[in-house]
C-alpha positions as CSV (number, residue, x, y, z in Angstrom):
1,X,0.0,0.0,0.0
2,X,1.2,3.6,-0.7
3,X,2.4,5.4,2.3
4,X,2.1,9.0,0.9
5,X,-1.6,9.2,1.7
6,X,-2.1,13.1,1.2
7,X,-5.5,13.8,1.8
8,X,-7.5,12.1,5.5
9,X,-10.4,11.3,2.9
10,X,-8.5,9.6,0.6
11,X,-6.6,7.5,3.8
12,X,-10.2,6.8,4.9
13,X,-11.3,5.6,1.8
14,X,-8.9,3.1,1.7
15,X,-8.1,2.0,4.9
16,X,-12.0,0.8,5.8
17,X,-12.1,-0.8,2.5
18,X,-9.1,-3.1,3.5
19,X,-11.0,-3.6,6.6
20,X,-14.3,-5.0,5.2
21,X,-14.1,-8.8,5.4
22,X,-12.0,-9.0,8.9
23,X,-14.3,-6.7,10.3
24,X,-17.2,-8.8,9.2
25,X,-15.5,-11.6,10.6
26,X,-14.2,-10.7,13.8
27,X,-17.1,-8.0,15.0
28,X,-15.4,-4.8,16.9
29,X,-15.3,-6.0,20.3
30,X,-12.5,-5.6,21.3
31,X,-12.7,-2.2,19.5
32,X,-10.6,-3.4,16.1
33,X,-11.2,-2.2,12.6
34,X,-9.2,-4.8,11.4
35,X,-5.7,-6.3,10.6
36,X,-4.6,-4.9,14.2
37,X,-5.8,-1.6,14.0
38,X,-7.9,-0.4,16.9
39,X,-10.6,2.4,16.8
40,X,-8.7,4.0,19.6
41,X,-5.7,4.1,17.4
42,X,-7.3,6.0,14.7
43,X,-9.0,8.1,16.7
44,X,-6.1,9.5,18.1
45,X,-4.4,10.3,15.2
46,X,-7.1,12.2,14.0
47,X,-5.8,15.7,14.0
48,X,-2.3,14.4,12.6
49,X,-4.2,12.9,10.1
50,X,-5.9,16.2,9.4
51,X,-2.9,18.7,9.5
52,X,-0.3,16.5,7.9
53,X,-2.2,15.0,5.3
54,X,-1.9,11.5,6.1
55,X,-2.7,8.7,8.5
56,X,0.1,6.3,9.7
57,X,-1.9,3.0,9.6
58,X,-0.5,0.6,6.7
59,X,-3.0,-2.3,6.8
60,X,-2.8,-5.2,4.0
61,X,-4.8,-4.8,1.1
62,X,-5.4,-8.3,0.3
63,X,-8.5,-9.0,1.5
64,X,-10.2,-5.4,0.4
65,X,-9.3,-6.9,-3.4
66,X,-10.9,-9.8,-2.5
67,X,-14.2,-8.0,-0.9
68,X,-16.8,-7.4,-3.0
69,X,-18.0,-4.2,-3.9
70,X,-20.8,-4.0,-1.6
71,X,-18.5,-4.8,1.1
72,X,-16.2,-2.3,0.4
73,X,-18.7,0.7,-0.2
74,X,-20.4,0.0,3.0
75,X,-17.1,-0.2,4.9
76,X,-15.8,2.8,3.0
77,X,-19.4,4.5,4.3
78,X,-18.6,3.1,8.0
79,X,-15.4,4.9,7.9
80,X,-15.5,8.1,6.7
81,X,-18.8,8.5,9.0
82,X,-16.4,7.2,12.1
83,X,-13.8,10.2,11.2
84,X,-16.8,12.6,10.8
85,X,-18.1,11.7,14.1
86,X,-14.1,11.7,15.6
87,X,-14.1,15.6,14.4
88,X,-16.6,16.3,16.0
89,X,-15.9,15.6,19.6
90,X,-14.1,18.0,22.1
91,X,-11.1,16.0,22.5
92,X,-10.8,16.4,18.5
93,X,-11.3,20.1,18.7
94,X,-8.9,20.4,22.0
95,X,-5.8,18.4,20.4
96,X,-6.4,20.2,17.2
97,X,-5.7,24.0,19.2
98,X,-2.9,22.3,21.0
99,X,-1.2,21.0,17.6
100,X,-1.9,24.4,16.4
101,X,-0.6,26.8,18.8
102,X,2.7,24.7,19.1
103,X,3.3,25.3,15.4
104,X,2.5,29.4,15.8
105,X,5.7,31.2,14.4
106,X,6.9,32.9,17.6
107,X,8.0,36.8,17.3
108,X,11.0,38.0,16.7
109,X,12.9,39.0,20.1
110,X,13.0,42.6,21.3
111,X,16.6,43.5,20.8
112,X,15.7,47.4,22.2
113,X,16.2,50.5,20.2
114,X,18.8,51.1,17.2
115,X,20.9,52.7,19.8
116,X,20.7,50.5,22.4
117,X,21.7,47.9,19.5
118,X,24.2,49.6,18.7
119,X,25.3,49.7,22.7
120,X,25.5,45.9,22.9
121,X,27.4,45.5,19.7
122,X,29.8,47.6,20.9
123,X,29.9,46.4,24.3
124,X,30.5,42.6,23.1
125,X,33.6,43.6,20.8
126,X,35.0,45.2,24.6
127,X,34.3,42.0,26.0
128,X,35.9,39.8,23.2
129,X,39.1,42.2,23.2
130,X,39.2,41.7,27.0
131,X,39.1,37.9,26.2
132,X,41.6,37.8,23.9
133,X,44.0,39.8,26.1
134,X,43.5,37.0,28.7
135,X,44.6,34.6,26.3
136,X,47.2,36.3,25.0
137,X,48.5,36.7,28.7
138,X,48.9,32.9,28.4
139,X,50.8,32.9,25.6
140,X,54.7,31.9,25.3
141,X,56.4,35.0,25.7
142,X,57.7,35.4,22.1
143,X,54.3,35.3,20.6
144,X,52.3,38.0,22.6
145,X,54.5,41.3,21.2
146,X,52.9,40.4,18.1
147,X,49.4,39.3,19.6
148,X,49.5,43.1,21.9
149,X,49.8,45.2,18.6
150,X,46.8,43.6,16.9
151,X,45.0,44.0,20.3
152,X,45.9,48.0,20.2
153,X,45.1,48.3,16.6
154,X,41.8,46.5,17.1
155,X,40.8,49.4,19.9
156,X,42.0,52.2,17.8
157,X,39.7,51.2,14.8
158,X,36.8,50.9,17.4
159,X,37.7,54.4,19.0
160,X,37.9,55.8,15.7
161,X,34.4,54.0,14.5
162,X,32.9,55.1,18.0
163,X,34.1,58.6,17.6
164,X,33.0,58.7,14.2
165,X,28.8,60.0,13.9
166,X,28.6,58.8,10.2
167,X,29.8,55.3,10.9
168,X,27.0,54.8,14.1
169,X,24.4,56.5,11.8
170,X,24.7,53.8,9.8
171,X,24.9,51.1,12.5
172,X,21.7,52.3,13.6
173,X,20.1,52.1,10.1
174,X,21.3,48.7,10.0
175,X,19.9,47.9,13.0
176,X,16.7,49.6,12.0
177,X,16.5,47.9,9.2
178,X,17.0,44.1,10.2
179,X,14.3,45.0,13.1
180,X,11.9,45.8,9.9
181,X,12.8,42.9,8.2
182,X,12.7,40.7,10.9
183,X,8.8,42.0,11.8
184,X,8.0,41.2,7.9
185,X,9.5,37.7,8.4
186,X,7.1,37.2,11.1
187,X,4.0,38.6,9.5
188,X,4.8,35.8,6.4
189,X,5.2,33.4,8.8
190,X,2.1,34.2,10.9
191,X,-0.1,34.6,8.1
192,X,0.8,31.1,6.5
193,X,0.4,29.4,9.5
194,X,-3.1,31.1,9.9
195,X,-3.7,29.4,6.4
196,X,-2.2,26.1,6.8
197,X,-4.0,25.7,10.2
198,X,-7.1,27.9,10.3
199,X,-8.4,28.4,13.9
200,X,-11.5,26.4,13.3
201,X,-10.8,22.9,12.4
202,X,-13.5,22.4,10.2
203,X,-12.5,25.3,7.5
204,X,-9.0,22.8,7.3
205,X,-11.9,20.0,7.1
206,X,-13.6,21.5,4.1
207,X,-9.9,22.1,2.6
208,X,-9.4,18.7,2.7
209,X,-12.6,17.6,1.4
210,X,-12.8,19.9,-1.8
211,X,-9.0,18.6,-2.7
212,X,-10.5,14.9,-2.3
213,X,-13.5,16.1,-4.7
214,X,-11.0,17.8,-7.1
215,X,-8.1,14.9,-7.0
216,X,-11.7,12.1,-7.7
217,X,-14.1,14.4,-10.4
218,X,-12.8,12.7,-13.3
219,X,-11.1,9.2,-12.4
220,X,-10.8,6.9,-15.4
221,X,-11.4,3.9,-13.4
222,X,-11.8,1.6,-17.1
223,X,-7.9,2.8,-17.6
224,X,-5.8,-0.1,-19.1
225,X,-3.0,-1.3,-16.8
226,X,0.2,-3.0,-18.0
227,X,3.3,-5.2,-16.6
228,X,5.6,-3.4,-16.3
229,X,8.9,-4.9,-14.4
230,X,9.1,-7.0,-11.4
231,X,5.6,-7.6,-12.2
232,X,4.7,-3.9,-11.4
233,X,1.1,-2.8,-12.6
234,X,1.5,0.8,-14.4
235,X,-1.0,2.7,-17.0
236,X,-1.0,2.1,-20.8
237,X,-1.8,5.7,-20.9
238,X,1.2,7.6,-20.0
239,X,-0.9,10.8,-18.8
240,X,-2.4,8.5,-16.1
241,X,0.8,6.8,-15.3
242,X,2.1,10.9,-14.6
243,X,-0.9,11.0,-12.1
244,X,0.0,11.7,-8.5
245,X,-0.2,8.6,-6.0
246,X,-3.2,9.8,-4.5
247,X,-4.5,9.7,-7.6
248,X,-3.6,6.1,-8.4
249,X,-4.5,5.4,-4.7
250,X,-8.2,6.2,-5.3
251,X,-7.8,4.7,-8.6
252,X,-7.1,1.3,-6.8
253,X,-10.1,1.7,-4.5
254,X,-12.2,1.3,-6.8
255,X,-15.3,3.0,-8.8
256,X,-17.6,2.6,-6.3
257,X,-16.0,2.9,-2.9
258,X,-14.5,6.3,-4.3
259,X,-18.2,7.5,-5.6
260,X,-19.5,6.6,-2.3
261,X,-16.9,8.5,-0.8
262,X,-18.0,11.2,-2.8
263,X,-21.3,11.0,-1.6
264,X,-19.9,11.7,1.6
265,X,-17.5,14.3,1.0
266,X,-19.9,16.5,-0.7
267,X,-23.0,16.2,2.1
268,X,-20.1,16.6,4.9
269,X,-18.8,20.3,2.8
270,X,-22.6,21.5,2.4
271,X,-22.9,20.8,6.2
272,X,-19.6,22.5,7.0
273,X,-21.0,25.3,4.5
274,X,-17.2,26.4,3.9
């Protein structure tokens, strides 16, 4: 199975198909979906599912090829309607504003004004001359001579810069400016994560469900398949062989899972009203 499931429709749509027959077989008391995967497990990963675009459940596909299409529709149905449901809870909406406000771009810090800036800079190449003087104190004795005079030539050209109105004009600019282009960073930042993770769930909901409708409108699900090597499936067609793997993902689902899951999208986005 493809493990760059995109899109939480598109992992639901295949992940209760797989599940159809074991299901059937094995009922959900002890709260499995099938092939080892719990309800409590997907549950949980709910709002990972949502903001990364993909659900980290891999079950075997085996049996969902050997299910018949009923089975898989009404699983495919069972799922989605589970996840739904799963949104809808507090816990959902709680983890999701957690998740989110860990991943807020944080501002940049308050260095004080230009001048104070400028103060510190200043104040740091002190200490680091300072520094070096100690070191250079522990020297052999026939190195430091040479070590003092860069020492003295470094404080004259910081008298002279400090002495010198032009040269902290333009330190201050600079320091203006990085503040400035540091406060633009952090509006980009901000205003992407306010679109990746919108502050009501459900708006990233409805982002998810009109890519799913997009991605399905016009699936070619006659499409000729090949061998290709190592007994790899691909498209006769090399436009649909181009086609993402969520594309081909759906495409193995099936016609009728993936128009059931349609269905479902579309009534869950007119309820959302997004």
């Amino acid at each position: 199975m493809s493990r760059s499931l995109n899109r939480l429709i598109m992992v639901a749509v295949y992940l209760a198909a797989v599940a159809a027959l074991f299901a059937i077989a094995q009922g959900s008391a002890d709260g499995s979906i099938g092939f080892g995967v719990k309800n409590s497990e997907v549950s949980t990963r709910l709002v990972g599912a949502l903001v990364e675009g993909h659900l980290p459940v891999y079950p075997s596909g085996r049996a969902y090829h050997a299910a018949s299409a009923s089975a898989q529709v009404a699983f495919v149905r069972a799922f989605l309607l589970a996840i739904k449901a799963g949104t809808q809870t507090n816990t959902f909406r709680a983890d999701y504003a957690k998740r989110r406000e860990a991943a807020k771009p944080q501002p940049p810090k308050d260095n004080g004004s230009p001048s104070d800036q400028v103060s510190a800079q200043q104040a740091q190449q002190r200490k680091q001359i300072e520094d070096t003087k100690k070191q250079i104190a522990a020297m052999p004795a026939n190195l430091q001579p040479q070590m003092l005079e860069m020492i003295k030539k470094m404080e004259a050209d910081m008298a002279k810069q400090n002495a010198d109105p032009r040269y902290q004009s333009l330190m201050k600019r600079g320091a203006e400016l990085q503040g400035q282009e540091d406060q633009k960073r952090y509006q980009r930042e901000l205003a992407d994560w306010q679109a990746r993770l919108p502050e009501d769930p459900n708006a990233l909901i409805a982002q998810r469900l009109k890519t799913f409708l997009a991605l399905t409108a016009e699936i070619d699900f006659d499409a000729k398949l090949t061998h290709g090597g190592n007994g790899v499936l691909r498209f006769a067609d090399a436009q649909y062989e181009s086609k993402s793997s969520e594309w081909k993902l759906c495409f193995r689902a099936g016609r009728e899972p993936v128009e059931a899951a349609r269905t479902l999208a579309a009534e869950w986005l007119r309820q959302l009203r997004q």
